[in-house]
N, C-alpha and C positions, 0 to 999 in steps of 0.2 A: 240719564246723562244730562247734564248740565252744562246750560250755554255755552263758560269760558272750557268743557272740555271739547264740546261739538267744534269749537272754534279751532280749539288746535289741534283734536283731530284732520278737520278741513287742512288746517297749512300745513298740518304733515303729511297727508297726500299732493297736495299742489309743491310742495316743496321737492317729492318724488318723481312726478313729473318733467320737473323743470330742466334735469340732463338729458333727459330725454328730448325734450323740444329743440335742444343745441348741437349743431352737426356745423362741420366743416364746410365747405363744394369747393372743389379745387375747379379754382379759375384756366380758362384752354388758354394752352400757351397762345403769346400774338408771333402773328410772322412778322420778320423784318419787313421795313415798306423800303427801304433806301434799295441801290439800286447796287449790287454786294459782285462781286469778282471772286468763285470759289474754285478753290485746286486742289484736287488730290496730291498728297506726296505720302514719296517710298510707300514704303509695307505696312505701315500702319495705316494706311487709309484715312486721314485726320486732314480734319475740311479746314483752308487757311483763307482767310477774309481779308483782303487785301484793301487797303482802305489809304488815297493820294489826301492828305491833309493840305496839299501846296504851301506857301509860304507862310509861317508862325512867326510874330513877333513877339518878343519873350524880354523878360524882365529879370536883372539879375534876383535869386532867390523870389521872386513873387510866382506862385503856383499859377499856370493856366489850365483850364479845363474843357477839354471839346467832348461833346456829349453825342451821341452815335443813335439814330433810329430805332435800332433794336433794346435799348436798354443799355447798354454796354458806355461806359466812361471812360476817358484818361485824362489823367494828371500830368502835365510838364513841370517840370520843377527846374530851372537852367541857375547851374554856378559857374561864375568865369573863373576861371584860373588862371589864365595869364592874356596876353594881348591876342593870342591866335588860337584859344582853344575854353572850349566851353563843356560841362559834365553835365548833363539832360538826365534827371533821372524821369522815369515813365512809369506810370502804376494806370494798369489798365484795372477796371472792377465792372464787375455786373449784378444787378439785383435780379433776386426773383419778385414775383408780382405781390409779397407780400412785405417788400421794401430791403430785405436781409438781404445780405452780400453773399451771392450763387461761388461767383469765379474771384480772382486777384492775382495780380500777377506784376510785379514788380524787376525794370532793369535799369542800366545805367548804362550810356554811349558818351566818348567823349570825340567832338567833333571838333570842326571849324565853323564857326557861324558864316554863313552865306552859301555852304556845299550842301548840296542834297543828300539826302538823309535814306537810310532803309532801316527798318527793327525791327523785329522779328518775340513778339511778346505772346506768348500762351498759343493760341489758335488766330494769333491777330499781325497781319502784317502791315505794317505804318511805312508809309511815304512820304518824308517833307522837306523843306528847306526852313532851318531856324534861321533868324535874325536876332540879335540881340541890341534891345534899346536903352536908351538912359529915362530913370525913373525921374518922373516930375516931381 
């Protein structure tokens, strides 16, 4: 056998080896660190995360986004409609730890800016008071 065949016989065992040496490890979920308010409801048994944002000030059509301990995101998005009522849409999303989108869940309330708020999005219950500002 001759060197340039010794050669590529070599890199065609090391080239064998090589999916072999590559494996996955699935990372342990993290717990939540924040400090999370959970409740049973009805018969489905389905854990609801109650979460007081307090007062948001919001920009007409400009996206806000409050970012949650555990991984977990949402999106405000406020349209004014008229002088006394405002259309908040909310897109809640969660990664898993390899950055892909786990959950999503998207709704739409129409309020009064300055009353307090409740919504009720996937396994997520949000509490706040919008305010709506003028954009600089």
């Amino acid at each position: 056998m001759g060197i340039p065949q010794t050669t590529t016989a070599i890199m065609v065992f090391l080239a064998g080896l090589l999916p072999a040496s590559c494996h996955k490890t699935s990372a342990q979920p993290k717990a939540p660190t924040s400090t999370v308010v959970a409740s049973v409801t009805n018969s489905a048994n389905a854990v609801v995360f109650n979460r007081n944002l307090g007062e948001i000030a919001l920009t007409n059509h400009n996206e806000t986004c409050v970012q949650f301990a555990n991984g977990e995101s949402c999106t405000l998005t406020p349209k004014i409609l008229d002088r006394q009522n405002v259309r908040i849409t909310l897109a809640v999303e969660s990664k898993n730890d390899y950055g892909e989108t786990h959950d999503f869940a998207v709704t739409q309330v129409v309020t009064k800016p300055g009353k307090p708020l409740a919504v009720a999005i996937g396994d997520l219950s949000l509490t706040f008071t919008p305010f709506i500002v003028a954009a600089e």
